[in-house]
PLY file of the C-alpha trace (Angstrom):
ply
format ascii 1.0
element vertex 238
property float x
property float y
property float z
element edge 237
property int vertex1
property int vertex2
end_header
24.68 38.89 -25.51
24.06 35.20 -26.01
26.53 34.43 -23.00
25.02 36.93 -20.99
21.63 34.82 -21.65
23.10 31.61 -20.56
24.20 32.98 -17.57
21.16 34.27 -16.71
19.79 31.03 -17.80
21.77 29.34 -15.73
21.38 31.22 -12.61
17.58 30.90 -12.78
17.83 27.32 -12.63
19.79 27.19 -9.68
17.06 29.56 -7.89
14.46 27.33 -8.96
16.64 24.48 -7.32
16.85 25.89 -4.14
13.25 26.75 -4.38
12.49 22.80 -4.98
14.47 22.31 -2.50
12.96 24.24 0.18
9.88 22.33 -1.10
11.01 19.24 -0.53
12.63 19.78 2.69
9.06 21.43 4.22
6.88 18.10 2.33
9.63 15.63 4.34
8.82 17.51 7.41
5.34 17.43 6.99
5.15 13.39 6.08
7.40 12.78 9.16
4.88 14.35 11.39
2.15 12.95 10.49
3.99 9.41 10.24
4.82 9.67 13.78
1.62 11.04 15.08
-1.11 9.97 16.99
-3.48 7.62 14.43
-6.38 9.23 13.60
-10.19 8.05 12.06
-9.48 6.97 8.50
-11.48 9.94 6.19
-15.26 8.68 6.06
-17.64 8.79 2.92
-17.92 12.54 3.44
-14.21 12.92 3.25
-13.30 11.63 0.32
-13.78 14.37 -2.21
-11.16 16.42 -0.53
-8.44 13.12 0.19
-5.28 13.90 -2.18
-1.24 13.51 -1.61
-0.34 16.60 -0.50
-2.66 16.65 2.31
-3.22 13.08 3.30
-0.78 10.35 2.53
1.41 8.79 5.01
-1.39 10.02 7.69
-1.31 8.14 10.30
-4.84 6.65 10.45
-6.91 3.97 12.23
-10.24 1.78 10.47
-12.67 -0.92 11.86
-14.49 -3.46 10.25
-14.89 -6.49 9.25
-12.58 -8.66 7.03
-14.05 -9.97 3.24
-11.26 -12.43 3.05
-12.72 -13.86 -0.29
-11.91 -10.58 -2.02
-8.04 -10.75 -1.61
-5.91 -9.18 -4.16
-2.08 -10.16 -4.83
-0.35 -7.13 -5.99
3.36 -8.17 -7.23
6.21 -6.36 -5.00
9.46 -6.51 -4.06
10.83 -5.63 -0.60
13.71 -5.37 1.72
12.69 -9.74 2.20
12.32 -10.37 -1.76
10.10 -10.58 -4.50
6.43 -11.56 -3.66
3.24 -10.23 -3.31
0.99 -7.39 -1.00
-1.88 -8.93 -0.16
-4.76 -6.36 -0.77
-8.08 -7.45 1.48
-11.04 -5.15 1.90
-12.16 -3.85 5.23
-16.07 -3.39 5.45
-17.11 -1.01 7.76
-20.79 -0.71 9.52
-21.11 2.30 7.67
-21.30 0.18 4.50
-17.99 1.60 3.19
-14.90 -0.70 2.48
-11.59 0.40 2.99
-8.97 -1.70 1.01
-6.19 -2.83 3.49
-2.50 -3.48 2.22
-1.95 -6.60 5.17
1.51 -6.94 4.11
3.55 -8.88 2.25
4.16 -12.49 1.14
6.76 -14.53 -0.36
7.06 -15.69 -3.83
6.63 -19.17 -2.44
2.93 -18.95 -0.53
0.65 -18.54 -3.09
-1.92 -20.83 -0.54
-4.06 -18.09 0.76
-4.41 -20.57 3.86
-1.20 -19.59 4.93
-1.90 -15.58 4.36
-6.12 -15.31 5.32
-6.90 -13.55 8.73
-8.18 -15.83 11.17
-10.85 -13.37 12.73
-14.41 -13.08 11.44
-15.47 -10.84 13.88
-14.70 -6.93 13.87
-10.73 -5.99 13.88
-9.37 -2.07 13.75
-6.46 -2.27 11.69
-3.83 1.07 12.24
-1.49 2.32 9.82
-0.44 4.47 6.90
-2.93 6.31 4.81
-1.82 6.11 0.86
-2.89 7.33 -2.06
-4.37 4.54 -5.44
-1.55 3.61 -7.99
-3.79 3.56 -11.35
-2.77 2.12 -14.31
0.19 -0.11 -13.29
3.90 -0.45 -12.61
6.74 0.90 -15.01
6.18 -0.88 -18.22
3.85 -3.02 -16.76
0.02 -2.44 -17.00
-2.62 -4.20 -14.46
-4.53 -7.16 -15.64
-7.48 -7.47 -14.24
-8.73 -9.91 -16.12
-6.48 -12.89 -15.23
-5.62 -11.22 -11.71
-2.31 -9.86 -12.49
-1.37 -6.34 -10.57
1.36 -4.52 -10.60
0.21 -1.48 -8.64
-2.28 -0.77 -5.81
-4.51 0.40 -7.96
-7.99 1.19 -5.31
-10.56 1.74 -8.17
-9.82 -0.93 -10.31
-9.12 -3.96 -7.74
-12.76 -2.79 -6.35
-14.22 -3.42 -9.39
-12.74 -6.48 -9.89
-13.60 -7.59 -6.84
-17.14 -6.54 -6.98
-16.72 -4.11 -4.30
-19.32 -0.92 -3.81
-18.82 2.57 -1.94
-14.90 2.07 -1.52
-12.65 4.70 -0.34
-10.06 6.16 -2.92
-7.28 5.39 -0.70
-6.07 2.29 0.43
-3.96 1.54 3.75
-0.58 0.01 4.85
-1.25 -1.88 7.75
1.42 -1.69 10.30
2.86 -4.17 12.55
1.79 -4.64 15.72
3.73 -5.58 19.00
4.73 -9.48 18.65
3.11 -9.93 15.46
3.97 -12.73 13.59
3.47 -14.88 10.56
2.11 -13.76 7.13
1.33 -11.90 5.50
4.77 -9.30 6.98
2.93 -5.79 7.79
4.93 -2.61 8.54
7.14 -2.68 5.02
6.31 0.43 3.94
9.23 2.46 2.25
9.01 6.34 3.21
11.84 7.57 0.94
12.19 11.20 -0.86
14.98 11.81 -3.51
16.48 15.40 -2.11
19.08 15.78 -4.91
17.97 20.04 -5.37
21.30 21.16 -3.53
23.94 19.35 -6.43
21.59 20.66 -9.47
21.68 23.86 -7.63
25.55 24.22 -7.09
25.85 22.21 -11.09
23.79 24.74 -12.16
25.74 28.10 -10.51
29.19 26.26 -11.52
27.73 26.06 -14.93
27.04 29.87 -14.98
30.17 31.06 -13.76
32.23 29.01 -16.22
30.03 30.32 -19.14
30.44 34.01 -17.42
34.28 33.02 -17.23
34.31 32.06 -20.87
32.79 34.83 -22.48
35.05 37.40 -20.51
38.09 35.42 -21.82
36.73 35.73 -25.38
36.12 38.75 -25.21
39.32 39.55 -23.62
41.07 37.57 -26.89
38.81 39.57 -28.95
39.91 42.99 -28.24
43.47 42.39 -27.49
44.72 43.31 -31.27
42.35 46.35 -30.89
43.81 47.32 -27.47
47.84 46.67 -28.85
46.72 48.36 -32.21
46.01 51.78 -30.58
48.81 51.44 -27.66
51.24 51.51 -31.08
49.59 53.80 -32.66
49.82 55.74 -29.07
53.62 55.07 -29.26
54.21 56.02 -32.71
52.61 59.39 -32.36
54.47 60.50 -29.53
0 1
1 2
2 3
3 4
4 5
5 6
6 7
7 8
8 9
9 10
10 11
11 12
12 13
13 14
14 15
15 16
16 17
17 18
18 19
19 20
20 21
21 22
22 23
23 24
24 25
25 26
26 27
27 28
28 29
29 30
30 31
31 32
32 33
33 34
34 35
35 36
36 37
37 38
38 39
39 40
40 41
41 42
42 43
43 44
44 45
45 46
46 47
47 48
48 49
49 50
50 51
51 52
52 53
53 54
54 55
55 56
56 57
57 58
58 59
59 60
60 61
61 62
62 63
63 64
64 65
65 66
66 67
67 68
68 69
69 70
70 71
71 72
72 73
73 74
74 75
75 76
76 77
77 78
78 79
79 80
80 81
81 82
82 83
83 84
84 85
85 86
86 87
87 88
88 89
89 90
90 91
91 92
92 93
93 94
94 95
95 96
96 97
97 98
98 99
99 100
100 101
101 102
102 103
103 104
104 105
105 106
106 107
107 108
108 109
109 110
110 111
111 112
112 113
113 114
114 115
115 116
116 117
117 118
118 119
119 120
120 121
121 122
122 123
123 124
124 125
125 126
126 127
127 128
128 129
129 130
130 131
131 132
132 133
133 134
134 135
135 136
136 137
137 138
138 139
139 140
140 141
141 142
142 143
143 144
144 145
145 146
146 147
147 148
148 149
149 150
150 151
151 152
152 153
153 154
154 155
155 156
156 157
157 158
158 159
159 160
160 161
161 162
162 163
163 164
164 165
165 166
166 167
167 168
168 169
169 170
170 171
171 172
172 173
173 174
174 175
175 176
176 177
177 178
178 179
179 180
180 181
181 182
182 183
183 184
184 185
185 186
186 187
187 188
188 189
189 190
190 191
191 192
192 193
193 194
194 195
195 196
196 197
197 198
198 199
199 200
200 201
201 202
202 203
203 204
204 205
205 206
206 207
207 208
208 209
209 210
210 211
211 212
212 213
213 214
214 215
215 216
216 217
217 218
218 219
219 220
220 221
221 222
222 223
223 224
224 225
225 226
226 227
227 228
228 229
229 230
230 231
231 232
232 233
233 234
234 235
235 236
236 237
């Protein structure tokens, strides 16, 4: 009975792991579409009650507005070029909303804002990826607002830092734009799923059948004696 339970046990994970798979497969689908569509108007004031991950990050979007360069965040990050910063700047729109902008990312080395501020005061639409607030921090590593120190995007409390009002609860990755150059590096955003469902499916069924193949052969052991017990008793009577 207790083998039959693990098998059954067993078995049911590996549906669930095809099921998560499925899952996964349809949520990569969906993010590649709207990665590679057409950008859309970034979700306005009215929006933003409804904005969550399932239905809006990675969204293609586009903003306009105008820079508040003296309200920069560094948040600490490490790329495909090295360990350094994204440079978090709002975006203040004539709506009197302020979009936070991931620009992109800077070396170690530049910590002179200088040689990362934009050099347009007037109104710029900025086009990229939609993405949802990190709170709290990175692994092991909590924000600290207080002397400036991030570790995550997090929208909510960089705004308050910053003394920023009626700010959107997303933030967005800026993406680079023909012959851009210079810093801060735009367009570094890492679009990556782990789809590992199919091994912990198959680990799962091999799992089952060895317990199933187990608890025959026991069982098999088990009544052997009984089985040869009555074939000589069989033999003896006749």
């Amino acid at each position: 009975m207790i083998a039959l339970l693990l098998v059954v046990g067993l078995a049911s994970l590996a549906v669930w792991q095809v099921h998560r798979r499925a899952t996964k497969l349809d949520l990569i689908a969906r993010v590649d579409a709207r990665v590679h569509a057409a950008p859309t108007p970034a979700p306005g004031r009215e929006q933003w009650a409804d904005v969550s991950a399932a239905a809006d990050e990675y969204r293609h979007v586009g903003v306009t507005g105008r820079w508040l360069v003296d309200r920069s965040a560094r948040v600490q990050a490490v790329t495909e070029l090295g360990g350094g910063y994204w440079i978090m700047t709002p975006l203040a729109r004539d709506d009197g909303t302020t979009v936070l902008v991931n620009r992109g990312f800077v070396p170690e080395t530049e910590r002179d804002p200088a040689s990362w501020q934009p050099h347009s005061a007037g109104p710029v639409t900025v086009v990229g990826l939609l993405r949802i607030s990190e709170p709290h921090g990175g692994f092991l590593r909590a924000n600290d607002p207080a002397s400036g120190r991030w570790y995550s995007r997090d929208v909510a409390a960089i705004a308050a830092t910053q003394g920023l009002d009626n700010v959107a609860p997303y933030f967005i990755d800026a993406e680079r734009t023909p012959g851009q150059s210079g810093l801060p590096v735009p367009g570094l955003t890492v679009i990556a799923f782990s789809n590992n469902h199919l091994v912990y499916a198959l680990t799962w069924v091999a799992l089952a059948l060895m317990t199933a193949a187990g608890a025959i052969f026991v069982n098999l052991d088990l009544l052997r004696p009984r089985w040869f017990g009555l074939r000589q008793a069989s033999l003896h009577e006749s």
